[in-house]
LUMVO-464774 format. One record per residue (C-alpha): x negated, y negated, z negated; residue in one letter; residue number from 1. Coordinates in nm, 4 decimals, decimal comma. Each point is the difference from the previous one (the first is absolute). Last residue first. Layout:
N
+----------+----------+----------+------+------+
!     east !    north !       up ! resn ! resi !
+----------+----------+----------+------+------+
!        X !        Y !        Z !    a !  NUM !
...
+----------+----------+----------+------+------+
// end
This chain:
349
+----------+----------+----------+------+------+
!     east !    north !       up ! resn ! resi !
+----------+----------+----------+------+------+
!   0,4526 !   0,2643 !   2,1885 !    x !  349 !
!   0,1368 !   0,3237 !   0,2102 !    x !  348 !
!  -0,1564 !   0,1226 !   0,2953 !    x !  347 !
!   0,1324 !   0,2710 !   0,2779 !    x !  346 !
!  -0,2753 !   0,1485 !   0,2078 !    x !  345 !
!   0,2340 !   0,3674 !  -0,0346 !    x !  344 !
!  -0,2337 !   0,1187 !  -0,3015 !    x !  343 !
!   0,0723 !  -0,2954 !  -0,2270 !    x !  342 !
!  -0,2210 !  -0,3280 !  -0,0944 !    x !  341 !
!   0,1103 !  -0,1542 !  -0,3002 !    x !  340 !
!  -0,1440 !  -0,3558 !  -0,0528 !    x !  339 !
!  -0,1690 !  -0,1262 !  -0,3303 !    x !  338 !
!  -0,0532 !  -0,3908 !  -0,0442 !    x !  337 !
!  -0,2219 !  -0,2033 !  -0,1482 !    x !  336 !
!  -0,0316 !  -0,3906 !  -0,0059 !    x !  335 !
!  -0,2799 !  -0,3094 !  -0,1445 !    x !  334 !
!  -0,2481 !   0,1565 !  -0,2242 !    x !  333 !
!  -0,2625 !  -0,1763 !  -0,0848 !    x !  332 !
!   0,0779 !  -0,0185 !  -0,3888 !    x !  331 !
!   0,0762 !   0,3809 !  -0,0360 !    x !  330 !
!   0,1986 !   0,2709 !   0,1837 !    x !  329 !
!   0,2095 !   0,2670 !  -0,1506 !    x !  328 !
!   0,3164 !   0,1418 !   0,1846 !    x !  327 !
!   0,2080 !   0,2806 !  -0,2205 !    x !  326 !
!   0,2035 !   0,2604 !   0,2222 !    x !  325 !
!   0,2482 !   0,1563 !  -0,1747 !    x !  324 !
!   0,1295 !   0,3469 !   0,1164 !    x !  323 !
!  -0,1199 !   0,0281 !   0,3493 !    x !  322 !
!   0,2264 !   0,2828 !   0,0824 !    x !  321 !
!  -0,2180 !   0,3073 !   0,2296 !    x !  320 !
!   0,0776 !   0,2360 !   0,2661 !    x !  319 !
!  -0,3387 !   0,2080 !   0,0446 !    x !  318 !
!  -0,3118 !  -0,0724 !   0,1516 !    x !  317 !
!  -0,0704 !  -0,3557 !  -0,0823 !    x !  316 !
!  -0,2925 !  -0,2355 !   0,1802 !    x !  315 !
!  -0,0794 !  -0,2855 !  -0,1958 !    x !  314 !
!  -0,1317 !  -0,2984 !   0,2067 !    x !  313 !
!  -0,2352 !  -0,2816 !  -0,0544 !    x !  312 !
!   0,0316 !  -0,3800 !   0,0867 !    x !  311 !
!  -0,1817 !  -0,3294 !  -0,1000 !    x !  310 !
!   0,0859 !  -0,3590 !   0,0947 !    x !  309 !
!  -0,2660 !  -0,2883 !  -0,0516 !    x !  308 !
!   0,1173 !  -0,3628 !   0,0414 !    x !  307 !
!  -0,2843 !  -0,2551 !   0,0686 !    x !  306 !
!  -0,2065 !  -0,2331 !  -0,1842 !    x !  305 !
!  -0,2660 !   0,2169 !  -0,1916 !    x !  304 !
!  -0,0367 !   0,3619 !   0,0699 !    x !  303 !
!   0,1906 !   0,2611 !  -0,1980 !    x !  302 !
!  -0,1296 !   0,3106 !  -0,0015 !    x !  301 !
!   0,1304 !   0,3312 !  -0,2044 !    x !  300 !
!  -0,2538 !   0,2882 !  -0,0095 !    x !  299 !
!   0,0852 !   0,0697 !  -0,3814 !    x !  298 !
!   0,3552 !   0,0102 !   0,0760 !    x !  297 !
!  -0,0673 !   0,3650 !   0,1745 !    x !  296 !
!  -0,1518 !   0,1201 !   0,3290 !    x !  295 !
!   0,2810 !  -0,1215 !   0,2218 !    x !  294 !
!   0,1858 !  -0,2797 !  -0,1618 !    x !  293 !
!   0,3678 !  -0,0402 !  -0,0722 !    x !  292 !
!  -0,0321 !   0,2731 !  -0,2742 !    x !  291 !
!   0,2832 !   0,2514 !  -0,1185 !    x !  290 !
!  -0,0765 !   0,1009 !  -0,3798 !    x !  289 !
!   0,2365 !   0,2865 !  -0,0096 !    x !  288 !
!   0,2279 !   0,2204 !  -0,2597 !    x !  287 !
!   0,2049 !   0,2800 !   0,0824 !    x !  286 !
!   0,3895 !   0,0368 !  -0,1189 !    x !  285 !
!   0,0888 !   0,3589 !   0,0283 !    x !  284 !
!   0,3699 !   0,0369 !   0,0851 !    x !  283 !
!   0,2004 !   0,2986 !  -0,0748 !    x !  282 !
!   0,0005 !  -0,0330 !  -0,4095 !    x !  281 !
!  -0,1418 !   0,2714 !  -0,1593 !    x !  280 !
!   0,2309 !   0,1025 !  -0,3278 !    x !  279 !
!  -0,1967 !   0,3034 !  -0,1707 !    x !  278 !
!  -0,1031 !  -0,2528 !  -0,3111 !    x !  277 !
!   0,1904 !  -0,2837 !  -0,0744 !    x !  276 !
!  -0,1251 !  -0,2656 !   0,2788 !    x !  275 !
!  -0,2468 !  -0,2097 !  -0,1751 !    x !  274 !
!  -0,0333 !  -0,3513 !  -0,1521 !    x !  273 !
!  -0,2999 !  -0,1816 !  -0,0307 !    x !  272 !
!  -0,1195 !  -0,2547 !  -0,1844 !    x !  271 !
!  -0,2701 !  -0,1753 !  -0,0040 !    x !  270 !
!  -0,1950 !  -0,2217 !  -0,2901 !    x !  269 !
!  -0,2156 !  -0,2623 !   0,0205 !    x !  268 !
!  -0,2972 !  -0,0972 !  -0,2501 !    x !  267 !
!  -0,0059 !  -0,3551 !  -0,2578 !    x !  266 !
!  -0,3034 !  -0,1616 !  -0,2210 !    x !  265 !
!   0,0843 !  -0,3588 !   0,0294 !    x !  264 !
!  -0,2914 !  -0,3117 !  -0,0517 !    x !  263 !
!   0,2095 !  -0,2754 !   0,0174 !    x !  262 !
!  -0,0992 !  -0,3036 !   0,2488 !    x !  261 !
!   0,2137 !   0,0948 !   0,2520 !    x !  260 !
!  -0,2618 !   0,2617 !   0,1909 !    x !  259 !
!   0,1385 !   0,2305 !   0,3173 !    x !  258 !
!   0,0196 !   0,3767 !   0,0568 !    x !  257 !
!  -0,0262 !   0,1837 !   0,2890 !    x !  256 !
!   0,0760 !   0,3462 !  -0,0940 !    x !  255 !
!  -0,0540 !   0,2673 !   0,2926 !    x !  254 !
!   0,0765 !   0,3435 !  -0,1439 !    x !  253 !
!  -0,0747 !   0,3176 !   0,2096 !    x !  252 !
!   0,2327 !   0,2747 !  -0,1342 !    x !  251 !
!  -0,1171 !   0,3895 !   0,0300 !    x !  250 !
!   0,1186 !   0,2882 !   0,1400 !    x !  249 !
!  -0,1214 !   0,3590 !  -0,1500 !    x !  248 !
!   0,3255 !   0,1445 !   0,0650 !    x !  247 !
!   0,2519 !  -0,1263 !   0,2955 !    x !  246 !
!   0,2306 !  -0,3284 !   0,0006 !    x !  245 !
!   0,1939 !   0,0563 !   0,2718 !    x !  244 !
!   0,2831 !  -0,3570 !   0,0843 !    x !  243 !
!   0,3603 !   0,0023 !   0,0113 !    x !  242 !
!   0,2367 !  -0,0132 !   0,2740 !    x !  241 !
!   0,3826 !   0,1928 !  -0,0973 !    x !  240 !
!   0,1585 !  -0,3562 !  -0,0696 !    x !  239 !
!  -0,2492 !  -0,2654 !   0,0525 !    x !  238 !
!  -0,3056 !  -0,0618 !  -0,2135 !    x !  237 !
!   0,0857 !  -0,2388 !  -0,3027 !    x !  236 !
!  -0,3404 !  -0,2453 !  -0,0163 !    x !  235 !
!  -0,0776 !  -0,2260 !  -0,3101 !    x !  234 !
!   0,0092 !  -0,3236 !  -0,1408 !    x !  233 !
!  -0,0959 !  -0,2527 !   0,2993 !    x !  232 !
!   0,0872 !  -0,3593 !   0,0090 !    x !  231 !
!  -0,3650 !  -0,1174 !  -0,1250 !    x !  230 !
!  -0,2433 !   0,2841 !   0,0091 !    x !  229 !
!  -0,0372 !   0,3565 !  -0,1470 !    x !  228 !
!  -0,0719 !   0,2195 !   0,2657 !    x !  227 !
!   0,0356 !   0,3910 !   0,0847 !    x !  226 !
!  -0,1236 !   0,2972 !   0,1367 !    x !  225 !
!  -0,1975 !  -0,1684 !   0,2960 !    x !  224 !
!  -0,1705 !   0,2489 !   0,2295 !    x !  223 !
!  -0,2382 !   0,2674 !  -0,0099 !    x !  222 !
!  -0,0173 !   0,1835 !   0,3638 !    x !  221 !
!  -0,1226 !  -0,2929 !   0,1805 !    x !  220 !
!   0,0914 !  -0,1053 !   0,3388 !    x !  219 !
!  -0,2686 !  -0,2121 !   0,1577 !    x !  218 !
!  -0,2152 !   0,2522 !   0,0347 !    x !  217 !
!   0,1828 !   0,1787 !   0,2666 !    x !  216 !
!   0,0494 !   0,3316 !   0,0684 !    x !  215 !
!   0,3374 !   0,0203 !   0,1229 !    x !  214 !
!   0,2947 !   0,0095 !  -0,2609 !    x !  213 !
!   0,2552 !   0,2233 !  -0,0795 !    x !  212 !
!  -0,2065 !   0,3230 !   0,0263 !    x !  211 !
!  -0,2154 !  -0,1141 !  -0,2969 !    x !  210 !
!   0,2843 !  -0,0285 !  -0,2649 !    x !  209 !
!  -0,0810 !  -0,2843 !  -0,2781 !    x !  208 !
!  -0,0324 !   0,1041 !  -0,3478 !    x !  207 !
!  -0,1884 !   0,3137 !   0,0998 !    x !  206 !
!  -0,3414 !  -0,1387 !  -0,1596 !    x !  205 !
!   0,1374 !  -0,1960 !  -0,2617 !    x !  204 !
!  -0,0731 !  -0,3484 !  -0,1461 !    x !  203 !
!   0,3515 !  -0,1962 !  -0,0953 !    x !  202 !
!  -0,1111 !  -0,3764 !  -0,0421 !    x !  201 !
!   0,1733 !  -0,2392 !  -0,2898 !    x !  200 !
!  -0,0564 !  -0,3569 !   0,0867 !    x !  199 !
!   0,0420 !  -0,2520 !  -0,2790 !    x !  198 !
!   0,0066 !  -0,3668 !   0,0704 !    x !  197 !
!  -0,0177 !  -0,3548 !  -0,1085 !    x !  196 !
!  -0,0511 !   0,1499 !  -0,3463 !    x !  195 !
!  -0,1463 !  -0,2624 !  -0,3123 !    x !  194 !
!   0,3703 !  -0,1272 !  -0,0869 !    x !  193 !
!   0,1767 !   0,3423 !   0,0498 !    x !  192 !
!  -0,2815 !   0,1514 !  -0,2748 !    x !  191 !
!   0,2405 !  -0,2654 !  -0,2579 !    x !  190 !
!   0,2828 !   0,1955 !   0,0389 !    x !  189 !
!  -0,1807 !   0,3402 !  -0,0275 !    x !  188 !
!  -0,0739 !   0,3803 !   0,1661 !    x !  187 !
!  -0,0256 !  -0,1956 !   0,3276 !    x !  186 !
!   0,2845 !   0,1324 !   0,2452 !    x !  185 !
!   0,0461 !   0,3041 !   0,2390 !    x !  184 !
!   0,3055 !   0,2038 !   0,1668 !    x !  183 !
!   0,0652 !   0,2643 !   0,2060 !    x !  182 !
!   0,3070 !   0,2326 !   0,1081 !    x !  181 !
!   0,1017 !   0,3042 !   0,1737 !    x !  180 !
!  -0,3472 !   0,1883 !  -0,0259 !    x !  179 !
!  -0,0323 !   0,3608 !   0,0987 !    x !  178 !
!  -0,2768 !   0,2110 !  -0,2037 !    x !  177 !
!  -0,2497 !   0,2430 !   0,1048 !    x !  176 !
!  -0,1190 !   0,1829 !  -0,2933 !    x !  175 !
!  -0,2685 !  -0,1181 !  -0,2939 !    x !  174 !
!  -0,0053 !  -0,3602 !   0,0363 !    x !  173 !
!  -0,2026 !  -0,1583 !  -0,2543 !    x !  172 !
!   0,0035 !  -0,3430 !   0,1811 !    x !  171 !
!  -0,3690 !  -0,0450 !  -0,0494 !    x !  170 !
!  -0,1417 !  -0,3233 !  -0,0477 !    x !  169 !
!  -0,1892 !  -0,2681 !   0,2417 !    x !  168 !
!  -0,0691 !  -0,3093 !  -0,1404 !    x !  167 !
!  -0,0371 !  -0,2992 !   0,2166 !    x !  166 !
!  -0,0010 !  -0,3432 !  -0,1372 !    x !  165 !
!  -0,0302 !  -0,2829 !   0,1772 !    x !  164 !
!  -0,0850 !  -0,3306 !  -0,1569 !    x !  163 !
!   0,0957 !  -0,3983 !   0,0333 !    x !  162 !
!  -0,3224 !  -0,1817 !  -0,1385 !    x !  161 !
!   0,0175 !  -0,0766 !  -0,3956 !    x !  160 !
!   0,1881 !  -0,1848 !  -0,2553 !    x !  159 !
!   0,1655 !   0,1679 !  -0,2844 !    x !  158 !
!  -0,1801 !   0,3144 !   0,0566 !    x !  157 !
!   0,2233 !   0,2517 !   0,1737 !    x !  156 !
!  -0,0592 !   0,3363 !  -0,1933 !    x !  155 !
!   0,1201 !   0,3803 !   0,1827 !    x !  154 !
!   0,1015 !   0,3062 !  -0,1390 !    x !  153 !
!   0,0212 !   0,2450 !   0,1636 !    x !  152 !
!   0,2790 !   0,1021 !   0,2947 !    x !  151 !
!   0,3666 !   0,1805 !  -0,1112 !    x !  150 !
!   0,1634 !   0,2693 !   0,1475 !    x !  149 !
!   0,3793 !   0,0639 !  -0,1144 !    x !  148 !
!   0,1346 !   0,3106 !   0,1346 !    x !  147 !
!   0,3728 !   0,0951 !  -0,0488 !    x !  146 !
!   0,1110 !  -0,3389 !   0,0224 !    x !  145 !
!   0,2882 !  -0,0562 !  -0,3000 !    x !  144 !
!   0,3748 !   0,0807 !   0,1676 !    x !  143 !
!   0,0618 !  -0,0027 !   0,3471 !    x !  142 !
!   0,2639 !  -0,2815 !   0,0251 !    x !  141 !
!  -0,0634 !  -0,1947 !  -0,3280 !    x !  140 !
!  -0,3448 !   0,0459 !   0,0278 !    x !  139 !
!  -0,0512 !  -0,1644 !   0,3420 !    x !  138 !
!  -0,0980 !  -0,2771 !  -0,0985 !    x !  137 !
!  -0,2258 !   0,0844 !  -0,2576 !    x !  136 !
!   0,0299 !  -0,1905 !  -0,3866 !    x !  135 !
!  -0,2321 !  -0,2807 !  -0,1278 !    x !  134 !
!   0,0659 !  -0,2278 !   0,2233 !    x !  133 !
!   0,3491 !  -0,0397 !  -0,1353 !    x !  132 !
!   0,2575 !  -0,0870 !   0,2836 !    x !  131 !
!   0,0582 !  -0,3342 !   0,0418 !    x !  130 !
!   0,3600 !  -0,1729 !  -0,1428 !    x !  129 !
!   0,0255 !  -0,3459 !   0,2005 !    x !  128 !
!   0,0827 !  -0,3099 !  -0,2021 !    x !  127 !
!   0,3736 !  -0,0960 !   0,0545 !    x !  126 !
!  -0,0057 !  -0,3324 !   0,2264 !    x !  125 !
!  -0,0855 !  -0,3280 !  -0,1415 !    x !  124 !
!   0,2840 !  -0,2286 !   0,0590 !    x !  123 !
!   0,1001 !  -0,0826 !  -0,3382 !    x !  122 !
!  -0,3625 !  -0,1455 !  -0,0378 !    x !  121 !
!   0,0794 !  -0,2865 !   0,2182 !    x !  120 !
!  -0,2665 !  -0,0983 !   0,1933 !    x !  119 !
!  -0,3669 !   0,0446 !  -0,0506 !    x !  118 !
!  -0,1357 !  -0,2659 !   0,2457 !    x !  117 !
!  -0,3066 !   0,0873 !   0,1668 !    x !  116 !
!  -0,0902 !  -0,3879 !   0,1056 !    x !  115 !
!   0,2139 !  -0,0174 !   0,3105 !    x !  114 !
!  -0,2851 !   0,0963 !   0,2237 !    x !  113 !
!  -0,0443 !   0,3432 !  -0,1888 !    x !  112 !
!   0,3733 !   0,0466 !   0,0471 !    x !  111 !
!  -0,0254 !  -0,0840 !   0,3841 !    x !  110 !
!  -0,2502 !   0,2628 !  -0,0006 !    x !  109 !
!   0,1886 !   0,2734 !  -0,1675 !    x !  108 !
!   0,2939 !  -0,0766 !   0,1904 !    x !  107 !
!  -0,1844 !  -0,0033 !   0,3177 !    x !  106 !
!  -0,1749 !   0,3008 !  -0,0694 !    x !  105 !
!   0,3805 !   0,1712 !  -0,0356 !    x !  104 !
!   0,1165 !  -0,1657 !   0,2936 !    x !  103 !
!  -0,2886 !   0,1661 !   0,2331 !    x !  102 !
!   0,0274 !   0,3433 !  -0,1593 !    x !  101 !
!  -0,2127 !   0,0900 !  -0,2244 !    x !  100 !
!  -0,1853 !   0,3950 !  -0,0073 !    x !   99 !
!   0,0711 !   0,2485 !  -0,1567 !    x !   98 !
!   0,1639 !   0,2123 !   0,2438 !    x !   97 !
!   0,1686 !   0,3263 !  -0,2549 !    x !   96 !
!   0,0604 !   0,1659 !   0,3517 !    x !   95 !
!  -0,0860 !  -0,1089 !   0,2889 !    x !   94 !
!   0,1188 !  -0,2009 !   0,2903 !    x !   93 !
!  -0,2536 !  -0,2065 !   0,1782 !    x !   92 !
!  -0,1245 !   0,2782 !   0,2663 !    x !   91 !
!  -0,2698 !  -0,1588 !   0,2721 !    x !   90 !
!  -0,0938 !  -0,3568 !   0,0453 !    x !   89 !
!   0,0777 !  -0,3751 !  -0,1281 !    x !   88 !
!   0,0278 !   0,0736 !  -0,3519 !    x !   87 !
!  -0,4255 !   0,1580 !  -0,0317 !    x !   86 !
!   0,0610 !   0,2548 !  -0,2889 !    x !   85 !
!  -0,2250 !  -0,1633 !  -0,3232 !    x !   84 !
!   0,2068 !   0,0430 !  -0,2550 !    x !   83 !
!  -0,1093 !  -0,1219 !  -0,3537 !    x !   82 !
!   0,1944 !  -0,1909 !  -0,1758 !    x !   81 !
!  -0,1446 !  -0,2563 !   0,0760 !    x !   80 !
!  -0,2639 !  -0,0834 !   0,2210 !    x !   79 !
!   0,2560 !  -0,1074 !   0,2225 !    x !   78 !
!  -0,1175 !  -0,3231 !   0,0583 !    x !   77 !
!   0,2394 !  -0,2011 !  -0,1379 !    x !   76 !
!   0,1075 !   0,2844 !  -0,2862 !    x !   75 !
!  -0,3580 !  -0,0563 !  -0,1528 !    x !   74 !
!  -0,0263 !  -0,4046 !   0,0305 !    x !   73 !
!   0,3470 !   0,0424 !  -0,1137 !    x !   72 !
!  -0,1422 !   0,1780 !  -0,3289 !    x !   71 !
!  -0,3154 !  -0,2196 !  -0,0559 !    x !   70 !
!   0,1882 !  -0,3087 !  -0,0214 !    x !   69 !
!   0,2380 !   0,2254 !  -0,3027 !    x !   68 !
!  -0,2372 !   0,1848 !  -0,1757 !    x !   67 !
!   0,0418 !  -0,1866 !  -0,3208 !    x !   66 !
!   0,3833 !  -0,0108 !   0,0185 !    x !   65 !
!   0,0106 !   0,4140 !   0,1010 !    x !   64 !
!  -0,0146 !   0,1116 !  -0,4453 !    x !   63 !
!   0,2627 !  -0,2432 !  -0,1234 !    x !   62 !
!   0,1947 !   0,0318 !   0,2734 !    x !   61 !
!   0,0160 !   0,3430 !  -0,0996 !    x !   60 !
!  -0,1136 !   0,3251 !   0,2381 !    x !   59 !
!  -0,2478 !  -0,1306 !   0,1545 !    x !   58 !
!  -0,2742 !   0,1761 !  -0,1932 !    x !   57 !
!  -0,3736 !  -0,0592 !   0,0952 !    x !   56 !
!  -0,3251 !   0,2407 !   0,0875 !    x !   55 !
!   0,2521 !   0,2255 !   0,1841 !    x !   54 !
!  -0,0936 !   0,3981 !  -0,0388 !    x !   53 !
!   0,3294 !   0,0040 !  -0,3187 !    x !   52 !
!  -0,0637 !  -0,0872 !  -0,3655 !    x !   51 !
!   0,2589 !  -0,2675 !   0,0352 !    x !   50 !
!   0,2138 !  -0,1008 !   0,3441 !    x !   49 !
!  -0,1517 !  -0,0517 !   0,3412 !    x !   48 !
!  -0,0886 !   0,3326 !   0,1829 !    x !   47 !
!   0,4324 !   0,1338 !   0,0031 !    x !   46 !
!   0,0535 !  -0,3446 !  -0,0920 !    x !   45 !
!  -0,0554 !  -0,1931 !   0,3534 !    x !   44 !
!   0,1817 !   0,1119 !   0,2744 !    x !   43 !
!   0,3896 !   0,0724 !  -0,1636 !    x !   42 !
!  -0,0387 !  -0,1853 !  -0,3385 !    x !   41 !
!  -0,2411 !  -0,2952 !   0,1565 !    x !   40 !
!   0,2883 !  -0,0847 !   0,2564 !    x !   39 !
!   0,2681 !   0,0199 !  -0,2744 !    x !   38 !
!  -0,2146 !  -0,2291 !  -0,2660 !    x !   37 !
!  -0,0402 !  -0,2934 !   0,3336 !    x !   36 !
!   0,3670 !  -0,0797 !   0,0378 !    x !   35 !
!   0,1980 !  -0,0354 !  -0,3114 !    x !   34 !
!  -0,2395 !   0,0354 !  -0,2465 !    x !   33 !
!  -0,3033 !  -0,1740 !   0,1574 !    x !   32 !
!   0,1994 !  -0,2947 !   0,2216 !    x !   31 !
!   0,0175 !  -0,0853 !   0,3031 !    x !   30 !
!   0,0832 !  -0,3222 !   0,1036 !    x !   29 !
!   0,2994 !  -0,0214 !   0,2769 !    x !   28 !
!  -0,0021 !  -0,2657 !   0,2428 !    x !   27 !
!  -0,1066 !   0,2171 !   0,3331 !    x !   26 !
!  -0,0226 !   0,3526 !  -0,0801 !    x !   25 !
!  -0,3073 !   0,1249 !   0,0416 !    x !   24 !
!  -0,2332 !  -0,0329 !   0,2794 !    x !   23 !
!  -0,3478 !   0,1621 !   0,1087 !    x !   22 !
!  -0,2538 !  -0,0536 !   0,2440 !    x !   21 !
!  -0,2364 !   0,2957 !   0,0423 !    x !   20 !
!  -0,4229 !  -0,0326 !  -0,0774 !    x !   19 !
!  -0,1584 !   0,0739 !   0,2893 !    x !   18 !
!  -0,2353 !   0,3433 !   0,0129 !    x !   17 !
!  -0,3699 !  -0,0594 !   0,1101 !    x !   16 !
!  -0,1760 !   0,3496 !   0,0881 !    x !   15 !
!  -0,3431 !   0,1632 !   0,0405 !    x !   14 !
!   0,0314 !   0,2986 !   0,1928 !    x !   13 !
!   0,0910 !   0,3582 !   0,0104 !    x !   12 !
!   0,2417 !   0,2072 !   0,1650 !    x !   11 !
!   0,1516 !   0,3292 !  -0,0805 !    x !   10 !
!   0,0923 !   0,2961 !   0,2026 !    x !    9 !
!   0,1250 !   0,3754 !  -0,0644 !    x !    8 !
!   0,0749 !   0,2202 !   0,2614 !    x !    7 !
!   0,1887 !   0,3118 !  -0,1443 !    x !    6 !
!   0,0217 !   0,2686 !   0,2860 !    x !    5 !
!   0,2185 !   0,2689 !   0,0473 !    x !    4 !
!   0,3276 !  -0,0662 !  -0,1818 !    x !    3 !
!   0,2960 !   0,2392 !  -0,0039 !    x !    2 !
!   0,2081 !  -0,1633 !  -0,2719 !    x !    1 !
+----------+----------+----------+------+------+
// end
């Protein structure tokens, strides 16, 4: 893909969202083990279901009954599961979508209505089989990680303010090394409780090449490594891409950990996996923080009562792929959008 520019925009403001009519079948009550348990097995368990990041199970009738006004409060406004992609604009297809559709939050809803009955038991689906936390992904295709890098220690009183903790530790790296696959986790079940989020950081002075990239500040050459957050377990680079991880790099954690009224004493863990040694993949995967404002986030401005839209550009000097492309805006964010701008004038949203 021979792109030229990358113009990245976002808009800010302060915005009111309408709450979506929905309908179920007309005449029909739902019920949990019929129609509710199959909708909470294929959007809900994978966070919901014991010693896993949810604070409740909903696995059992037994265990979802006491949530239940609260749940299609959730599912009615789309607060859960979370998956916040806008319906009425841009790409709607992906894979492993999350997110209800508008039967299924009518079923729920209309069950809530009805009272939450149980149903027949006979019609509870199979339970689901998860895969056990406490093994890697991708171990059963590449075998055990060959580095493991793990931050300190760190204590969550049992009720404090939300923290951030950022350790920075060496990755021990010794030769240049080409990674194929990544993954990263709290060491424990019950450190998944106290971790919104883990951010692992790869810090190296060549990690990013120079010449592809004009000298801007808003491109940085130490970019995200790898996240631990809801829906995401790890990163598989393409066939024949993998990312340089050179000697004397470093990892720059970012833990923010939350209280639940148990003090827990918990540290992550990554996990990389390497190309076997002499086998360099033809693709270098590069890392970026692309900003929509000129000068950095830091000189972000929002005034009150109107719509603010920022812009920057990315100029690239050599054929690139934009390999995944991960949009992050906060509570005052309202769109964003990145547009391909090619050598001939040509663009491409």
């Amino acid at each position: 893909m021979n792109i030229q520019v990358l113009r990245l925009l976002a808009v800010g403001a302060v915005v009111s969202l309408a709450a979506p009519a929905f309908a179920s079948e007309p005449g029909k009550t739902p019920t949990f083990t019929k129609d509710v348990a199959p909708i909470f097995q294929a959007k809900c368990e994978s966070c919901h279901r014991p010693d896993s990041i949810a604070p409740m199970s909903l696995v059992t009738y037994k265990d979802a009954r006491p949530w239940a006004r609260s749940i299609a409060q959730r599912v009615k406004g789309r607060q859960m599961p979370p998956w916040h992609i806008d319906k009425t604009v841009g790409i709607q297809h992906f894979k492993n979508d999350r997110s209800l559709s508008d039967a299924q939050i009518a079923t729920i809803v209309d069950w809530v209505t009805a009272g939450a009955p149980e149903g027949n038991p006979s019609d509870m689906p199979p339970p689901v089989v998860w895969n056990d936390d406490s093994k890697w992904n991708f171990a059963s295709k590449y075998g055990p990680p060959d580095l493991v890098i793990k931050s300190p220690d760190y204590t969550m009183p049992a009720v404090a303010q939300d923290a951030w903790w950022r350790p920075v530790v060496d990755t021990g790296i010794t030769e240049p090394r080409w990674v194929r696959a990544i993954e990263i986790r709290p060491s424990t079940i019950k450190g998944r409780k106290i971790t919104h989020h883990a951010l692992a950081r790869l810090q190296q002075t060549e990690d990013m090449p120079k010449e592809l990239f004009t000298n801007d500040p808003d491109v940085a050459g130490d970019g995200l490594f790898m996240e631990w957050a809801v829906g995401k377990p790890g990163d598989e680079m393409r066939s024949d891409s993998g990312r340089l991880m050179l000697p004397g790099s470093k990892i720059v954690f970012e833990m923010h950990y939350h209280a639940v009224g148990e003090q827990i004493t918990d540290h992550v863990e990554l996990a990389i996996y390497f190309y076997p040694k002499g086998q360099e993949p033809k693709h270098r995967e590069v890392l970026a923080l692309f900003s929509t404002i000129t000068g950095g986030n830091r000189a972000l401005d929002l005034p009150p009562n109107q719509v603010t839209t920022t812009e920057n550009f990315a100029v690239l000097k050599e054929n690139a792929r934009i390999e995944n492309f991960q949009a992050h805006m906060h509570l005052r964010g309202k769109g964003m959008s990145m547009e391909a701008i090619y050598p001939d004038g040509r663009r491409e949203m």
